[in-house]
C-alpha angles and dihedrals in degrees: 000000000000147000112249132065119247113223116199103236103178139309101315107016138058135194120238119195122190124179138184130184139203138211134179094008114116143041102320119115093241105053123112100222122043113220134126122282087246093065098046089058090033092057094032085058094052093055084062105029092057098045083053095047099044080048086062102252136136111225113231108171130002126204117207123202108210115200089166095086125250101298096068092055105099101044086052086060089053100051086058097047094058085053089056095049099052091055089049083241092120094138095055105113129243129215138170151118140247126221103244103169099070139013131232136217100231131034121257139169140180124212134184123174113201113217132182121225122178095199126032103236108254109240115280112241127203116231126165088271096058115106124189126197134177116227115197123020118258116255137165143187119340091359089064084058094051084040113034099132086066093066111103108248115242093236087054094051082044087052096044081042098061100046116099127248094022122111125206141201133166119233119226146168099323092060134242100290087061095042088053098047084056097059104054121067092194099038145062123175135200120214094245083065094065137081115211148130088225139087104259095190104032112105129263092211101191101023087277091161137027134213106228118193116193134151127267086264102058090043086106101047091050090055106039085055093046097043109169087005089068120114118167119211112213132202 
C-alpha cells in the first residue's frame, strides 16, 4: 500500500496525489528545529514528489500551504523549485496559499504534488529472486543539518525510478522495516530476519532514504547508480 490516492481521469489515464506536511521546523522561535525556510519546502516536496513518483506517475503541478506568514513565502517557493530542478520538471506549476489572518508560534506547512499515470502499478511480490536494497540512510531533524551529504539526491531516486524492473518506495517517519512490510503482498519481515548496517526502525523523516526491489539481474546496475548511497538488505 501506498501512500497517494488514484483518480480515474478518463479512460487510460489516472491521476495520483501525494501529499506530505511539516510543523515546528523553521525560524520561528518555537521550532523545534532551526533551518531556512528553503529547506523546510525543499525537503517537504521530496516527501510527495517521491511517493508519486515510486507510484509511477509524472508530476505535473504542486500546491503549498504556508502556515509561516508571508514573508516565508518566497523562500518556500524556492525550496520547491530546487526540487523541481533537480527532477528536470522546472516547468511544472506551482500554486498555494499563506495564512495571513493570524499568526502562529511554530512554523508549519502543507505540500501535494499532482502526477498522471496511464496504468496502476500491479502489487510487488517477493520470490527468491527478488533483492532489496536501501539507497540513502535514514536521517531526521537536526541530524539531516549535521548530514546532509547521506541523503539520497533526488536525481539519483529519479535514475534508480525509471529503470524496469525496479520498484521504489520512500521511507519516512515509521522507519524502513514499515515501509518494507508495506511493499510486498506475500511477504512480511521482522527486523531479526535482516542483515544490514542500517536502523531498520529509526525514522527517515523527509523521505532521506528509498527502499529499491530488482531482480538478481538488475543487483549491478542499482549499485553502480547508487555508488556510496548503496545498502543491501539481506535475508
Amino acid at each position: 500500500m501506498r501512500d497517494v490516492l488514484h483518480i480515474p481521469f478518463n479512460s487510460e489515464e489516472s491521476v495520483v496525489i501525494a501529499s506530505d506536511n511539516s510543523g515546528a521546523i523553521g525560524l520561528k522561535a518555537e521550532d523545534a528545529v532551526k533551518v531556512p525556510y528553503e529547506m523546510v519546502s525543499y525537503y517537504s516536496f521530496r516527501v510527495a514528489v517521491m511517493e508519486c513518483m515510486a507510484a509511477g506517475a509524472d508530476p505535473f503541478a504542486v500546491t503549498l500551504q504556508n502556515f509561516c506568514g508571508e514573508e516565508a513565502w518566497q523562500a518556500l517557493m524556492a525550496g520547491i523549485k530546487k526540487g523541481l530542478s533537480e527532477l528536470e520538471l522546472d516547468r511544472v506549476p506551482i500554486t498555494g496559499s499563506t495564512e495571513s489572518n493570524f499568526t502562529l508560534s511554530q512554523s508549519a506547512i502543507g505540500m501535494t504534488v499532482l502526477g498522471k499515470m496511464r496504468e496502476n502499478m500491479s502489487e510487488s511480490m517477493f520470490s527468491e529472486e527478488t533483492r532489496v536494497a536501501v539507497i540513502g540512510v535514514p536521517l531526521v531533524g537536526n541530524e539531516l543539518v549535521e548530514r546532509e551529504e547521506e541523503a539520497a539526491p533526488l536525481s539519483l531516486f529519479k535514475k534508480i525510478c525509471a529503470l524496469p524492473d525496479v520498484v521504489t518506495l520512500p521511507v519516512g517517519s515509521k522507519g524502513i522495516l514499515f515501509e518494507l512490510n508495506r511493499l510486498f503482498s506475500n511477504k512480511v519481515f521482522a527486523a531479526h530476519e535482516i542483515d544490514t548496517n542500517l536502523d531498520l526502525l529509526k525514522s527517515s523523516g523527509p523521505s532521506t532514504c528509498f527502499i529499491a526491489t530488482y531482480p538478481e539481474g538488475k543487483k549491478d546496475e542499482v549499485m553502480s547508480l547508487a555508488g556510496r548511497y548503496f545498502y543491501e538488505l539481506r535475508g
